[in-house]
N, C-alpha and C positions, 0 to 999 in steps of 0.2 A: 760370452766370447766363445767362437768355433772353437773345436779341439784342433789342436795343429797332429795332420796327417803327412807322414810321406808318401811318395811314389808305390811304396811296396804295400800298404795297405787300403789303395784304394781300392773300391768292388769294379774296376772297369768291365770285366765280365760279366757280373751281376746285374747291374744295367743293362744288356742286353736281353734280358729275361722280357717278357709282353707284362706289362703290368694287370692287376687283377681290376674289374669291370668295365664298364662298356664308353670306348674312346669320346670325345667330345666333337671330334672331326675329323675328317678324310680328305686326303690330300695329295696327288702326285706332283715330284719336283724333277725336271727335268736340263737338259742344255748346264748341266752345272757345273761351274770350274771354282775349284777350290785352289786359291789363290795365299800362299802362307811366309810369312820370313819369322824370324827369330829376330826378338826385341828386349830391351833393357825392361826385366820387371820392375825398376824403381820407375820408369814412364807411366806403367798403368793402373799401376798404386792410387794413385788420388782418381782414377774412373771409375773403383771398384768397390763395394760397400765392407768396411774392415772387417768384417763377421764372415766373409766370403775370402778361402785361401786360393791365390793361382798358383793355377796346375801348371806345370813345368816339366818338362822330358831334358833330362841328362843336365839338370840346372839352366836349362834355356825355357822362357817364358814364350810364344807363340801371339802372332795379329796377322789376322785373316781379312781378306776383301773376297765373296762370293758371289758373285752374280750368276744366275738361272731365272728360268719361269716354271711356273704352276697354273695345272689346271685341276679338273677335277676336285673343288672344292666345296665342301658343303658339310655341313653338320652331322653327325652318324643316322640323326633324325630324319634328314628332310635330305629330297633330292636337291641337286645343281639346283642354283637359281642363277636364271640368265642375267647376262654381263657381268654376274660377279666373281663366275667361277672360274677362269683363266687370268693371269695378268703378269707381269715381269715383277721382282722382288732384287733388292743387293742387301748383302748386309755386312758390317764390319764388326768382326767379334775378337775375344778373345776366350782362356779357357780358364775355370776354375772349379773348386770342389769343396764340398760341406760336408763335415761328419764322413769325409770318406766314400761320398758319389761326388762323381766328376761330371759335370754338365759343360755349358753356354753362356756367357757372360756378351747379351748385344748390345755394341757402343752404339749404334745405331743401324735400325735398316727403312730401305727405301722401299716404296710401293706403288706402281701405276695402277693402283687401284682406290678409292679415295674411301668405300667402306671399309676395306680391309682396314685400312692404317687408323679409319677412325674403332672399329670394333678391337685391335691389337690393344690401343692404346686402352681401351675403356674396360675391358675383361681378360689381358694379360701384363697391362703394365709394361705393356713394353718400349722404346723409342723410336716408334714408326714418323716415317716422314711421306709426304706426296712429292713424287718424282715422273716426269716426262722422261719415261725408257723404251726403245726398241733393240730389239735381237733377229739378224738375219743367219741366214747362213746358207754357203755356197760348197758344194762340196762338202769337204770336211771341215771347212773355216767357218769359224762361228764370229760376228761382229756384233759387239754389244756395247751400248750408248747408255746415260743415265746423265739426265741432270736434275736435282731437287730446286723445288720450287715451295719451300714450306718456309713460314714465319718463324715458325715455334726450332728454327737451326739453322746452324750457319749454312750457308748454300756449299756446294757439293757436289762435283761430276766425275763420273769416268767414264772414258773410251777404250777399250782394249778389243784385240781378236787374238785369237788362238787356234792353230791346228788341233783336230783330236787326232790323238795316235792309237795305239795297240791294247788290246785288254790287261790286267795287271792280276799277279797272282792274289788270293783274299790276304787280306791286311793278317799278320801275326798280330796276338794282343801285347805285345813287349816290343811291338815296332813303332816308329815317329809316324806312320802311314793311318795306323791305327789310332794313335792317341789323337792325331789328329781331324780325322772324319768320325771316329765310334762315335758319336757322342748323343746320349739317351734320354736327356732332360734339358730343360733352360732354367734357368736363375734370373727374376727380375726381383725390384723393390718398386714399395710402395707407402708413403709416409713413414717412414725409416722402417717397415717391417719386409721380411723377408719371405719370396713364394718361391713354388718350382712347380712346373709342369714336365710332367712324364712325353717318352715321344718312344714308337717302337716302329722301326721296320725292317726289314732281311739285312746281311750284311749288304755292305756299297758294294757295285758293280765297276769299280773302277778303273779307269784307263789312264797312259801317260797323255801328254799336252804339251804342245812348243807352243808360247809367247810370241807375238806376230810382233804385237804393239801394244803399249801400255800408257795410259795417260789420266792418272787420277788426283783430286783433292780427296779422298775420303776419307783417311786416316787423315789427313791434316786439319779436319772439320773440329777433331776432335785436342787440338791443339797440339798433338803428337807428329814427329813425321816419318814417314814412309822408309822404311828402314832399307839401308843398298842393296845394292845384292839384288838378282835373280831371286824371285818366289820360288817357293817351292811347289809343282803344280802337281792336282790329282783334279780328272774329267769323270762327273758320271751322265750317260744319258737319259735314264730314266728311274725312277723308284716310287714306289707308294709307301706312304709315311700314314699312319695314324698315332692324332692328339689326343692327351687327357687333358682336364679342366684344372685351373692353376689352384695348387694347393700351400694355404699359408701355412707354413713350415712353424711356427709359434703353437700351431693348434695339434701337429700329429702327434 
């Protein structure tokens, strides 16, 4: 059984640190809108594996819908390889923490890439799906489509667009701004055992965002629903992100 931590001792700066040897992949994510409401932590209780505590700001638990795309991807080893290294991603998550790092907890994400989701699943465990997605943008309006087309989950779509606005000061680490984009690691399982993968890149570059349109199943996929209210939005347009290779937490 995890040790029960609170708010006050978790490392959320410490995570931020570059972790020690050489990433597993390189990756820029861009067009990305961080999409957030505050939700009853007794809903995502039974999604979570009980060995894993969610993380909560001011006793409010957090469920996130993200859509962006990614290019630039490729192994630390090996240049781009073509068609695979650009493609749209969404994901719905929420937040939680082990022993006091606060990571990623994905209830599921989408990918119009059909390697990608099959390499996610097979060497990070995670709940990738195949999804017919495009992303335009006019102006400063971004419009972005996703519909899953995968057996292995309930089907799943959203439409949303949103203006990007103004740039934003750097997140304070004792802000909701913060707890909610810092985030330095993922958290997946795998036959009831537990892994995490390190993630390191500059603080987010983030800006405000007005909500044009919204129209999604994807927190409802997961038998949850989409909590009222107005999200809470943060826009970045660009970042380079480097992975390390998922580490079963049993063995460090």
């Amino acid at each position: 059984m995890a040790a029960i931590w609170n708010n006050s001792n978790i490392e959320r700066l410490a995570m931020r640190e570059r972790p020690v040897g050489r990433p597993m992949m390189h990756q820029s994510w861009g067009k990305l809108l961080f999409m957030h409401w505050p939700i009853d932590e007794k809903l995502l209780r039974p999604l979570i594996p009980d060995s894993l505590m969610i993380d909560t700001f001011d006793g409010a638990a957090w469920i996130g819908i993200i859509p962006f795309t990614m290019w630039g991807i490729r192994a630390s080893f090996l240049p781009p390889i073509p068609g695979t290294s650009a493609f749209h991603e969404l994901n719905v998550r929420t937040y939680v923490h082990l022993d006091g790092l606060p990571g990623v907890w994905f209830l599921s994400v989408d990918a119009a890439n059909k390697l990608a989701v099959w390499t996610a699943r097979r060497f990070f465990y995670l709940p990738y799906f195949n999804a017919e997605m495009s992303l335009q943008q006019t102006g400063n309006t971004i419009h972005y489509a996703s519909k899953r087309h995968d057996s292995c989950a309930a089907a799943a779509t959203l439409q949303s667009s949103w203006a990007i606005g103004a740039p934003m000061p750097p997140a304070a680490p004792d802000s909701l701004d913060f707890f909610l984009t810092a985030r330095y690691c993922l958290y997946s399982e795998h036959a009831g055992e537990l892994y995490r993968s390190r993630i390191h890149h500059d603080p987010w570059p983030l800006q405000t965002a007005t909500l044009i349109s919204f129209n999604s199943t994807m927190i409802e996929s997961h038998d949850v629903p989409t909590p009222k209210g107005d999200p809470l939005l943060h826009y970045c347009e660009e970042i380079n992100v480097d992975i390390w290779r998922l580490k079963h937490l049993a063995s460090e």
